[in-house]
C-alpha positions in Angstrom: 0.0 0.0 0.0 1.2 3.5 -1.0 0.2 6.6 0.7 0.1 9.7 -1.0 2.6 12.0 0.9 1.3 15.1 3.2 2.6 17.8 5.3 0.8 15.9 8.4 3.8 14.8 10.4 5.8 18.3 9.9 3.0 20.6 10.6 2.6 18.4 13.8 5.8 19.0 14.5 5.1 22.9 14.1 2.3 22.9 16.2 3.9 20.9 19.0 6.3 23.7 19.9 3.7 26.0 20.6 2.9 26.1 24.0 5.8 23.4 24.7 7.2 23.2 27.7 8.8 20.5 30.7 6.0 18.4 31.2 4.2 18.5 27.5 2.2 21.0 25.6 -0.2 23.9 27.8 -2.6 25.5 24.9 -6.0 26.6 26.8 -7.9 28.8 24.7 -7.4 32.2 24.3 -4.1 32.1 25.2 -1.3 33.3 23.3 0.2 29.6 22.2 -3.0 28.7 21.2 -3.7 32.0 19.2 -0.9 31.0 17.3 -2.0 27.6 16.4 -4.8 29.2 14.6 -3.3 31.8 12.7 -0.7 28.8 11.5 -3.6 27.0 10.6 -5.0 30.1 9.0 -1.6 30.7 7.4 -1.5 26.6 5.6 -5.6 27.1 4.7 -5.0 30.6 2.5 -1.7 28.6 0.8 -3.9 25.9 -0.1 -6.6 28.8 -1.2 -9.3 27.7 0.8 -11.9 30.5 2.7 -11.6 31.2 5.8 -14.1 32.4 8.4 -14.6 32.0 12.4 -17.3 32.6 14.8 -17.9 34.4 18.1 -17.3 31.1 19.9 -13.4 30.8 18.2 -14.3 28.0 15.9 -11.8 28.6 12.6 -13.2 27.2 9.4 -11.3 26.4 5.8 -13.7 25.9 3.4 -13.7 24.4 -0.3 -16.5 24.9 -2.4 -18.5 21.8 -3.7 -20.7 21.5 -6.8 -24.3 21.6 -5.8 -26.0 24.0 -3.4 -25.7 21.7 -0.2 -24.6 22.6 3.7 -21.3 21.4 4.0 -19.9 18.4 5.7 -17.7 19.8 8.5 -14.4 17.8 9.4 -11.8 18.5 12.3 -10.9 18.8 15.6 -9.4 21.3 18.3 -6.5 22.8 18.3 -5.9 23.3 22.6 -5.2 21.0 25.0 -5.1 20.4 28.7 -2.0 21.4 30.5 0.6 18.7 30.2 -1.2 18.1 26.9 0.7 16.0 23.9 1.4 16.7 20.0 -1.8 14.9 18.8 -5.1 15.2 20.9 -6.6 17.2 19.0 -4.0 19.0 16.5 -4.2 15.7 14.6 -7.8 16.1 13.8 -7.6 19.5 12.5 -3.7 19.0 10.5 -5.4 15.9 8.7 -8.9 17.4 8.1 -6.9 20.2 6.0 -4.3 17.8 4.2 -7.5 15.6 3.2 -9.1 18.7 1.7 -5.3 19.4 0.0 -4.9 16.1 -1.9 -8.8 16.3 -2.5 -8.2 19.6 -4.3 -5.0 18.7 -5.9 -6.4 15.3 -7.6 -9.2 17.6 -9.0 -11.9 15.8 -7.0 -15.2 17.5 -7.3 -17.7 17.1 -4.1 -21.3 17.9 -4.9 -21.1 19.4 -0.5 -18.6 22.3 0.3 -15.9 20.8 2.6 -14.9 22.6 6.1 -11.9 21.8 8.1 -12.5 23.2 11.3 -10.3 23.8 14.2 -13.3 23.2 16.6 -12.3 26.2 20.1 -12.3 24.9 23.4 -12.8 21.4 23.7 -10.9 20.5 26.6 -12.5 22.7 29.1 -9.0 23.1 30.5 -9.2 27.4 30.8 -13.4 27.3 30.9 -14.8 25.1 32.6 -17.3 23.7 29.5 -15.6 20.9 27.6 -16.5 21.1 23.9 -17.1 24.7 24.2 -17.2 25.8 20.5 -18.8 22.9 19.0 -21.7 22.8 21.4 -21.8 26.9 20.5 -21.9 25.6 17.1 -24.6 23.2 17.4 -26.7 24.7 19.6 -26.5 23.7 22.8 -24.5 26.4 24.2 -25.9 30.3 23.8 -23.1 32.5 23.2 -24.3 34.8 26.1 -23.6 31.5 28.1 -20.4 30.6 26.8 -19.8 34.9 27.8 -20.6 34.5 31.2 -17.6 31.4 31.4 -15.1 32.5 34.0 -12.2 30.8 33.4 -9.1 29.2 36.1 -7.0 32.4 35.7 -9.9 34.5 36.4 -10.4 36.3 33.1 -14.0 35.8 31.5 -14.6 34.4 28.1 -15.9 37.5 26.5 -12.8 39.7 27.7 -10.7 36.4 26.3 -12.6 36.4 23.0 -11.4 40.6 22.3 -8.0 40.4 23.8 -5.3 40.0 21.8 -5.1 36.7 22.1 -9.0 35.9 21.3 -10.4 35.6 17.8 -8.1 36.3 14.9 -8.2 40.0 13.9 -8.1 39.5 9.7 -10.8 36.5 9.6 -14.2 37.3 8.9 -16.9 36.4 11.8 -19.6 35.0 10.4 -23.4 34.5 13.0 -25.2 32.1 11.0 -24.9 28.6 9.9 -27.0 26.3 8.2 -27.3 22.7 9.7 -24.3 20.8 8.3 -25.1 17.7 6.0 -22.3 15.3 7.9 -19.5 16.1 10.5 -15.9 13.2 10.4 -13.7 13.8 12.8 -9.7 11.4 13.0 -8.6 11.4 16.3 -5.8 9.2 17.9 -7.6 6.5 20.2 -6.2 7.8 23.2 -6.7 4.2 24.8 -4.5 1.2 24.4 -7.7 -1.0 22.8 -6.6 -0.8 19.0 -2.6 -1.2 20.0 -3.3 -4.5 21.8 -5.6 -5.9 19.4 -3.0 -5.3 16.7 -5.9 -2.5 14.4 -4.5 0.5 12.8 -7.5 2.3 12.0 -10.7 2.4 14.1 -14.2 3.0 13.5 -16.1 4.4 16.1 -19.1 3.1 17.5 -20.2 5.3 20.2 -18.8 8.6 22.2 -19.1 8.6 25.8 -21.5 10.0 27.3 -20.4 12.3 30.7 -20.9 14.3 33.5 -19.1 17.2 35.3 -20.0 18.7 39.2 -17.9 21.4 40.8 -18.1 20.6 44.7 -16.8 23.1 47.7 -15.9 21.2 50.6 -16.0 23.9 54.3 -14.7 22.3 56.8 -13.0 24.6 59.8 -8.9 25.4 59.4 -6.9 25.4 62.2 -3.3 24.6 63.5 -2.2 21.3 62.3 -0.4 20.7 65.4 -2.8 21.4 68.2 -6.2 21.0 67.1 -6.6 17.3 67.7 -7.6 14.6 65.0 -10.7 13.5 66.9 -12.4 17.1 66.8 -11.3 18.1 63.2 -13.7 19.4 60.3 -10.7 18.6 57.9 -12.3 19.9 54.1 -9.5 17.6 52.6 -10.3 14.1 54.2 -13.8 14.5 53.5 -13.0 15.1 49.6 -10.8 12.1 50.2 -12.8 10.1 51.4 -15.1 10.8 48.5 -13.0 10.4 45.8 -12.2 6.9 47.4 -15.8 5.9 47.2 -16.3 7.3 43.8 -13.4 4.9 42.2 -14.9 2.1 44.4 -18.5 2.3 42.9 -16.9 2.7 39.5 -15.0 -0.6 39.7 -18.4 -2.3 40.8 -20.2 -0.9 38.1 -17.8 -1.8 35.0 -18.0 -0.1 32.0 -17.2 3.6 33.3 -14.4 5.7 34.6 -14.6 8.9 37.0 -11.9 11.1 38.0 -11.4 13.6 40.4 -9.0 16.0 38.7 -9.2 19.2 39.7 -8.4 20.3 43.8 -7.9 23.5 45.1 -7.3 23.2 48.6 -7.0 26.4 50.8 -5.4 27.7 52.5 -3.3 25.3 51.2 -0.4 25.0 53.8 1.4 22.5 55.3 1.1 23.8 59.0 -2.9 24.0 58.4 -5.7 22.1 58.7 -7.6 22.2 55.3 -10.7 24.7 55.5 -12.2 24.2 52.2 -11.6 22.9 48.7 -13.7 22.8 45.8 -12.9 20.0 43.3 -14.3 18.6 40.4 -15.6 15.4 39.4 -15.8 14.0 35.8 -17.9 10.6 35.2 -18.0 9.0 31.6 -19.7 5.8 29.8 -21.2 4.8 26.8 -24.5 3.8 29.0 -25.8 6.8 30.4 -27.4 4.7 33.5 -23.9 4.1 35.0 -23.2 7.8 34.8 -26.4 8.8 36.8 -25.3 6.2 39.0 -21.8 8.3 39.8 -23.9 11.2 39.9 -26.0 9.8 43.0 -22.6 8.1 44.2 -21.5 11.8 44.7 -24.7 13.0 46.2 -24.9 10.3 48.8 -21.1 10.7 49.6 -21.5 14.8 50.0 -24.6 13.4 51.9 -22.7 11.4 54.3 -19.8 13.4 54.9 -21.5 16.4 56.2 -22.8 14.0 58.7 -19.7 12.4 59.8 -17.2 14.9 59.5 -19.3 18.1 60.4 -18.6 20.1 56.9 -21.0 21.5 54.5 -21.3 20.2 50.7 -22.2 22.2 47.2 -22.7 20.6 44.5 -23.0 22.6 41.6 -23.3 20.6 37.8 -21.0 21.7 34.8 -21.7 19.5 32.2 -24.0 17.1 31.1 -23.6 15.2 27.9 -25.4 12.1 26.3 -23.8 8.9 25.2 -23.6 9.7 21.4 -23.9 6.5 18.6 -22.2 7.2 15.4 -24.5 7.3 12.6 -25.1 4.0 10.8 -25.1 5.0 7.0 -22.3 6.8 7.6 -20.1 3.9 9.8 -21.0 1.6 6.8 -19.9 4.2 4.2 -16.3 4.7 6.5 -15.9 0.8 6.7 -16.5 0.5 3.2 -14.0 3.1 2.4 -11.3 1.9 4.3 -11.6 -1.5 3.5 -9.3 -1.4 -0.2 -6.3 0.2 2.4 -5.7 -3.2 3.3 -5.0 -2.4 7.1 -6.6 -4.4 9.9 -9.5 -2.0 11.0 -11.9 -2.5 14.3 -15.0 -0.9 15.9 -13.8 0.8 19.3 -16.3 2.9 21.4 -14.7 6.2 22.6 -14.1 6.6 26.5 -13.0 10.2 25.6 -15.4 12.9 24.6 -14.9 15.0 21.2 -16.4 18.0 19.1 -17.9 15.1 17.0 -20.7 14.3 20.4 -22.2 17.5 19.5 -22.1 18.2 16.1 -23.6 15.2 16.1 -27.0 16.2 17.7 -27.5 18.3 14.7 -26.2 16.3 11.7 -25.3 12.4 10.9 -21.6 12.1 12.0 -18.8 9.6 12.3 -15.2 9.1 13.7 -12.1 7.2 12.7 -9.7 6.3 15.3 -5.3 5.6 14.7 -3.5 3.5 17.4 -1.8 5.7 20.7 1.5 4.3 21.0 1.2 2.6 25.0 -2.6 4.0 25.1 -1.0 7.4 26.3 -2.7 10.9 25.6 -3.2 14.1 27.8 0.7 13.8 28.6 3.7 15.2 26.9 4.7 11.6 25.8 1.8 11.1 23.9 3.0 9.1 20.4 1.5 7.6 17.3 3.4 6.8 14.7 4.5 8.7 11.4 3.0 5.6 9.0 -0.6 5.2 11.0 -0.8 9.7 11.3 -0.5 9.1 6.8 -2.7 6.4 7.3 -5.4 8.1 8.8 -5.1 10.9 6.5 -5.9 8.4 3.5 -8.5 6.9 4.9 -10.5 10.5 5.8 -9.8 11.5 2.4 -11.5 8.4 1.0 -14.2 8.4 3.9 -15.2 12.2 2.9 -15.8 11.3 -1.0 -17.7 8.4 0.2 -20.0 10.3 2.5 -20.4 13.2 0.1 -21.5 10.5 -2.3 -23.6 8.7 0.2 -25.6 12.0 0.9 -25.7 13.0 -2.1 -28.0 10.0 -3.4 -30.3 11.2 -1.0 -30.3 14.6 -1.7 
């Protein structure tokens, strides 16, 4: 099998050192690093003399023009990541959605459905605290007077992020309106280590994740953390423990889901103190939305308890709620059936992670194609897949996107 040749590995490469430091790769949104990675995508879409446009929620789109009068089929990813973030969560998605539309244009392909590669704005929720901020903007979900009233960790709000210099790109046209896209595709590295150990080097997507996000504040009573003894504490930090403990311990019961407690701040956070408050954050996921409202009443028993045993006060306040999302039939079978002449070993893989794709897809049919993590490592700086599986995936989008505009366009 021979791969037409992209720019996918280099402009990677580019994008990696933005934002680089010690631990891995910190782009939250709105930030200068990650300002840069969309005027460099900007930069590669005008070369390749595709349109560019963005919206109020920071969503960057590169369009090519199809034949017939149709919405477009949107493909892509996001362009930040979480703090110790690695080169390919994300970036990946949008670098291969714009080399697909390259070697789409260059063979002369005609598509009856204009083509958008989209760098998709703040899906890690890792300055705002709203995971797939811009495409839930973009498909409805989100107002933008919603997404304005985000404060994010450094204290600045979204709307003072979106005008400063860092915010949306001063010499791209913002555009309000959007019709309802005909398709979304999004290639993504698994993030998992299902496809590595079963030996697949592309994936098909079954189902996103569906998950849930509370922000809880923990008061307990500081004090001196030599004299104040154990027996009459209010300690904010063992009851959070304590929490988190049963949290992982229901989830192992259950099967089939994850939660993580990711996000402590403890104050006054000093060694020579007893811990007064904290507010934390839990995150609950599966592709059966009954285990997740199972975590959700785990945490609401557990705050329940503790105030009880421990004498502090619990607030539970929900972030996020998002469905478990099935990928579209007709267009799983049109991606299988595209990929299939590559000649690779392929597999169906449900995603534990969430992406843009989960809410596009309320609005439009959508599927997602998965390449191997080297080790089933993401969200770190040692995040790896390899140079032949990143071409890989590139070919078999490209493929996937004729088939689909084809596929929609017999029903059209």
């Amino acid at each position: 099998m021979t791969l037409a040749r992209t720019p996918v590995v280099a402009r990677l490469a580019e994008l990696a050192k933005l934002g680089a430091y010690e631990a891995g790769i910190d782009r939250g949104l709105f930030t200068a690093a990650e300002h840069e990675a969309r005027r460099t995508f900007a930069g590669w879409a005008r070369a390749a003399g595709f349109a560019l446009s963005q919206d109020r929620a920071g969503n960057l789109f590169a369009r090519r023009e199809g034949r017939g009068d149709h919405p477009p089929i949107v493909i892509g990813s996001h362009l930040d990541t979480v703090r110790t973030g690695g080169a390919y969560d994300g970036a990946y998605g949008v670098v291969a959605a714009l080399c697909a539309l390259e070697v789409i244009a260059t063979a002369g392909t005609v598509t009856e459905h204009p083509l958008e590669a989209v760098a998709w704005a703040g899906e890690e929720g890792s300055r705002f605290p709203m995971g797939c901020l811009g495409s839930g903007t973009y498909a409805g979900l989100n107002t933008l007077a919603e997404i304005d009233a985000l404060v994010g960790d450094d204290g600045m709000g979204f709307a003072d992020a979106r005008r400063s210099p860092s915010g949306l790109l001063p010499d791209v046209p913002v555009r309000d309106a959007f019709p309802r896209p005909a398709a979304c595709l999004e290639l993504h590295i698994e993030q998992g280590p299902i496809m590595e150990r079963a030996g697949a080097r592309l994936g098909v997507v079954t189902a996103i994740a569906g998950q849930g996000r509370h922000e809880v504040e923990i008061v307990g009573e500081p004090g001196h953390a030599g004299t104040v003894p154990m027996i009459v504490r209010h300690d904010a930090f063992s009851a959070v423990a304590e929490i988190a403990l049963a949290l992982e311990s229901r989830a192992l019961v259950l099967g089939e889901c994850v939660v993580t407690v990711g996000h402590v701040v403890v104050e006054p956070n000093q060694t020579n103190i007893v811990p007064g408050s904290v507010v934390f954050r839990v995150d609950a996921r599966s592709v059966d939305d009954e285990r997740v409202e199972r975590l959700d009443a785990e945490l609401r028993d557990e705050c329940a308890r503790v105030q009880i045993q421990r004498g502090v006060t619990a607030t539970i306040k929900p972030l996020e709620r998002r469905r478990a999302v099935p990928m579209d039939a007709r267009l799983r079978e049109a991606v299988e059936a595209a990929i299939r002449p590559l000649g690779v070993r392929t597999m169906d893989v449900p995603s534990g992670a969430g992406h843009d794709t989960m809410c596009v897809a309320t609005v439009a049919p959508a599927a997602m194609i998965f390449v191997p993590s080297q080790g089933g490592r993401s969200h770190v700086g040692e995040e790896y897949t390899k140079p032949e599986d990143l071409e890989l995936g590139v070919e078999a989008l490209m493929q996937s996107i004729v088939a689909v505009d084809r596929l929609l366009s017999k029903g059209s």
